[in-house]
N, C-alpha and C positions, 0 to 999 in steps of 0.2 A: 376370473373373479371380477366383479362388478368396482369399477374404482370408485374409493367413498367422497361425496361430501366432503369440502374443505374442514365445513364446521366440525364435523366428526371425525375426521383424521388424526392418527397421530402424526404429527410434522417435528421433526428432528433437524435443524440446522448445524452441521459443522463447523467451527470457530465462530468467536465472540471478536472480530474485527469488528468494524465498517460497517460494511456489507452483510454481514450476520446478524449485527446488533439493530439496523437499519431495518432490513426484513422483518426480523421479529418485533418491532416497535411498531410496525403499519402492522401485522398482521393481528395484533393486539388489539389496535386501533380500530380493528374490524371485528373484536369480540374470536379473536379464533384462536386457540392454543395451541403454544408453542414451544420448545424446549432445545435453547442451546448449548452445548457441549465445550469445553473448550479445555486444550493439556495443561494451559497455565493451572497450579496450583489454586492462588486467587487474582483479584483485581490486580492486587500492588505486585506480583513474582518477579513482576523486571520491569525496566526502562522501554516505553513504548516505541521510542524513536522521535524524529525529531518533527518541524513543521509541514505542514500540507495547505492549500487552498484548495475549496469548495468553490464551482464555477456556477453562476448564475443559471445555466444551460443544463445539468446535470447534477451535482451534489445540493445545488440549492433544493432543487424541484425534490428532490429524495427527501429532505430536513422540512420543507413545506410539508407534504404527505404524512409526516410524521410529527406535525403539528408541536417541531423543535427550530424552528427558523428563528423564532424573534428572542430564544435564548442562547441559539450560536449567535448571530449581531454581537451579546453584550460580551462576549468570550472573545471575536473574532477581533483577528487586527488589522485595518484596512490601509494601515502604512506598510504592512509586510508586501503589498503590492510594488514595493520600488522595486527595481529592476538594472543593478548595476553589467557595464558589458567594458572589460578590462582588459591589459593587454599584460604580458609577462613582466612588464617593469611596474604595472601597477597605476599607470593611464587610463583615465575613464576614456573610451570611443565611444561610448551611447550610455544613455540612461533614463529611465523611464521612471516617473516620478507620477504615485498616481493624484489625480483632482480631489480633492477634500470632500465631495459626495460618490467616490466611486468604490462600487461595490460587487464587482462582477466576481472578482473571486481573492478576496479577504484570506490571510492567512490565520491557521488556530495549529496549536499543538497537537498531536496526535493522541495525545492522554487527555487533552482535554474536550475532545471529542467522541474519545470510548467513553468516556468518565460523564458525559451529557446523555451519550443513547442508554449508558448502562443502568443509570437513574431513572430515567425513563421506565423503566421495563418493573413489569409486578414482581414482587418478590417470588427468588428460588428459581424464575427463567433459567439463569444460566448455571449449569452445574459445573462445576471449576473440577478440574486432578483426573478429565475424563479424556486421557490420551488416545482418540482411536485408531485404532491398528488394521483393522480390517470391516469391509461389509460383507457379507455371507448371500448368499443366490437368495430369489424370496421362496418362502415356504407360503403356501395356502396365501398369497398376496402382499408380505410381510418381510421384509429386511429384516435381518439379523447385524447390529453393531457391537462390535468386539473392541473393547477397553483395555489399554495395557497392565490396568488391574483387577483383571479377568473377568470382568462384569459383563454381561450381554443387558443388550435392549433391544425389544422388539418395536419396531415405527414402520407406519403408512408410507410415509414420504421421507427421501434423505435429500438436506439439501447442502451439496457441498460449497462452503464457504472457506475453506481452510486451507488459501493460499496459493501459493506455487508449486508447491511439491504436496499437495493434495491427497489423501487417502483414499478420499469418494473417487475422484476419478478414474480410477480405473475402472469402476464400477458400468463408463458408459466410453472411455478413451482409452484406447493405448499410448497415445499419445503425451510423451515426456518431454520437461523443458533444456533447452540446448543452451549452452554456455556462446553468451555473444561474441565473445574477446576483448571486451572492455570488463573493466574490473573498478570498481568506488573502494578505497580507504579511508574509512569516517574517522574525522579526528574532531573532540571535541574542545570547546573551553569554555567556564565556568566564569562570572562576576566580570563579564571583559567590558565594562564599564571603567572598572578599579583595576582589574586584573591584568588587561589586555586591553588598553585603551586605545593603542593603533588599529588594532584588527577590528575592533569598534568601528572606529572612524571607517576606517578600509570597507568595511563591508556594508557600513548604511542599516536601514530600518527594515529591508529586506532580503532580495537575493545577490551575488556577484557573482560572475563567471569571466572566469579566462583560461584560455586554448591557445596552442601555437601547433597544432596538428597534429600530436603526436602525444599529447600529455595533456591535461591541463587541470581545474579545481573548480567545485561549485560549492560557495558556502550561504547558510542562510540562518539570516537571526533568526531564534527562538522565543518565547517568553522567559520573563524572568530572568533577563541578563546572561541568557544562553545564545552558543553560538557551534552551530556544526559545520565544521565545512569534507567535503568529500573530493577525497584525492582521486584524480582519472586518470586510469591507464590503460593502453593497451596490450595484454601481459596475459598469459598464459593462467589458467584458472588456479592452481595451485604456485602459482610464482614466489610466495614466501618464502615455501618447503624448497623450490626448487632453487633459492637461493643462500636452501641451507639455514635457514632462519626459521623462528616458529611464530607466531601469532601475539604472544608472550613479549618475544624480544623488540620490546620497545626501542633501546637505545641501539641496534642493530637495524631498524626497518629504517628507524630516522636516519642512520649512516648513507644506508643507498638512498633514501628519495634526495638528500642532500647533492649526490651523485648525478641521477636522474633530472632533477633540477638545475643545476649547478647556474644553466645560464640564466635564471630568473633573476629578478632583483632579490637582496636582501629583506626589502618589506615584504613582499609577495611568500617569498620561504617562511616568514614566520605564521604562515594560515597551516604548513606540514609539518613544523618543528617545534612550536608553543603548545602542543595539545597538554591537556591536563588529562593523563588517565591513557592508557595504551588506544594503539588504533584499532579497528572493529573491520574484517574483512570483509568487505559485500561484492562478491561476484556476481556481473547482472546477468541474467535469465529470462529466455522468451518462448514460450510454444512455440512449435512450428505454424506456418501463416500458408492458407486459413485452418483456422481448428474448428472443426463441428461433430458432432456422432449421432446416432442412430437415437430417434425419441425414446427413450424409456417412460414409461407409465408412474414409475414412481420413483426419480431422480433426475436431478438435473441440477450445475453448478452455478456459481454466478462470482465476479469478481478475478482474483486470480486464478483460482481454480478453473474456470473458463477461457481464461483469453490473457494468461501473462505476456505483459511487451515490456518494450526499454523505461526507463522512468523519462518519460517527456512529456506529463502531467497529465495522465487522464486514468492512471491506477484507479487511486482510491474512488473520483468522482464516478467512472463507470461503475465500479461495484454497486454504490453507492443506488445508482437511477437502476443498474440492474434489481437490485434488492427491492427496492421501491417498485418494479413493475412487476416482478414475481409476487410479491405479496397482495397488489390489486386484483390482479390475476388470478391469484386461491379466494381471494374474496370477494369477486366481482362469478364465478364458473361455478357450475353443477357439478363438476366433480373436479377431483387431484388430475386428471388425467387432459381433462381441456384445459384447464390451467395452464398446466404446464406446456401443451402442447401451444396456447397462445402467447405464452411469455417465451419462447425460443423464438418463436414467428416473427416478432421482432427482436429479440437480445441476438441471436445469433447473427444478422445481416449487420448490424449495428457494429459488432464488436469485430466481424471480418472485417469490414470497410475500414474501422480503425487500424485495426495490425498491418491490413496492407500497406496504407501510406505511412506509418513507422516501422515496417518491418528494415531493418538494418539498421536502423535509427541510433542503437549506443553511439555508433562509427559521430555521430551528431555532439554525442559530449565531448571531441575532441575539437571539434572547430573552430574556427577563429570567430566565425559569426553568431551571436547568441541565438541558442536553442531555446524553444517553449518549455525553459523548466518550470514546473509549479509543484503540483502534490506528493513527489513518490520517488523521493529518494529512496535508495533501497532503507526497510526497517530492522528492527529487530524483531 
């Protein structure tokens, strides 16, 4: 069968991320319709997660294209650039304070950046409560997507955006993500202005990290007098269950990292023992390196679904420039099928060269020396 026309296709994006919402905002941009999917109920179902930075090199250039650059600025916080590097008693060793015009990569919320593409987009884009479960072979040139409430839709193109553990891909990968052996426990706190005014001071206007090689913490202001920080360990993917505990037992988890801790200072323990609200498990996840597959004619992913690696900042922003070149690519090609096949011609060389030099990379949040954290602590 003859591959259609960008203009004429039906084009299906999976998940209403980033990288979903990114793509279908250019491809709008270019007059082409589009239709994204996403399990969440609606916009508000849950807590998006916490901060990210957009790098001048990549998540900007995607927000330029999309002709949202000069509205993330007024959202965006470019004192979230400081850059605390600590030691277990709670000693600044480095810190990095950004220049009052510097703007390379700004932090924003992660909701306030769905919440910018999502506005963006014409109405009825994104269909919300459409959990997909499976894609079906194509018939006469045509995917079949299967909704966990038994809906089918027939599309031209599927383009999977929908994370780590991905639906679409199997459609073009066998390829599933491996548990690193580092593990994030997100703990949050709320008004720490009033609330938590050390852990305030302690953590600055941006990031702080401290490691002693075997454990350590990364927290990072939020808007709005929030504040996440993520507990790092090296621990076995189920380690709660396995210590008999469940996800639930807050005053049980605080027990052992108290343990696991013990030899930290007292100020430092109050970033895993202050949290307002239980911890939230994030076990980090990466494809195996390199990941690629065979061109399909009418699929291909972009973001996690393509290339998960450790969080050491270039998640969201590759989605990001990924979404952004597939979408010039359907709009700039004679058909789905050169498109496509010119938006891998670069995203795939791109996104190996990445994994390779972070591939083992978690092993990095345990360091003594600060890592390139930026956008992509694990989310929800």
């Amino acid at each position: 069968m003859t591959s259609p026309n960008p203009a004429r296709a039906r084009i299906s994006i999976i998940g209403a991320g980033p990288g979903g919402l990114t793509c279908a905002r250019i491809l709008q941009q270019h007059g082409i319709a589009v239709t994204v999917y996403d399990r969440d109920a609606s916009p508000d179902a849950r807590n998006q997660g916490g901060t990210l930075d957009l790098h001048a090199d990549n998540g900007q250039i995607a927000l330029s294209e999309a002709g949202l650059l000069d509205e993330f600025f007024k959202l965006a916080r470019p004192e979230g650039q400081e850059m605390r590097q600590m030691d277990p008693t709670g000693t600044i060793t480095s810190h990095k304070v950004p220049g009052p015009d510097e703007l390379f990569k700004p932090e924003i919320d992660r909701g306030q950046l769905r919440d910018l593409l999502l506005n963006s987009l014409q109405p009825g884009t994104v269909r919300w409560g459409r959990a997909l479960e499976r894609i079906s072979e194509p018939a006469q040139g045509a995917w079949q997507l299967h909704f966990a409430d038994g809906t089918t839709v027939e599309t031209d193109l599927v383009i999977g955006a929908d994370g780590a553990f991905s639906r679409v891909r199997p459609a073009v990968s066998p390829a599933v993500p491996e548990y690193s052996g580092v593990s994030f426990l997100e703990a949050c706190f709320s008004d720490v202005e009033n609330s938590h005014p050390d852990i305030a001071e302690l953590v600055g206007q941006g990031g702080a990290h401290a490691a002693d090689g075997e454990r350590g913490m990364f927290a990072q202001r939020n808007s709005s007098n929030h504040i996440r920080v993520y507990i790092i360990q090296r621990v076995p993917a189920a380690w709660i269950s396995a210590s008999g505990l469940t996800p639930g037992d807050t005053d049980g988890i605080r027990a052992l990292l108290l343990e696991r801790y013990a030899h930290w200072s007292p100020r430092m323990r109050q970033m895993i023992t202050d949290n307002d609200g239980p911890y939230v498990d994030r076990p980090i996840f990466a494809l195996p390196v390199p990941h690629t597959w065979e061109h399909n004619p009418t699929v291909t992913l972009l973001g996690d679904a393509a290339h998960l690696m450790p969080p050491l900042g270039v998640g969201v922003n590759l989605a990001m420039l990924d979404a952004s070149d597939l979408a010039l690519a359907l709009a700039n090609a004679a058909t789905v099928d050169d498109a496509i096949h010119a938006y891998e011609k670069t995203m795939l060389p791109r996104s190996i060269e990445m994994a390779l030099a972070l591939e083992g990379g978690a092993e990095h949040l345990l360091a003594t020396e600060v890592p390139d954290f930026s956008d992509d602590a694990p989310q929800h």
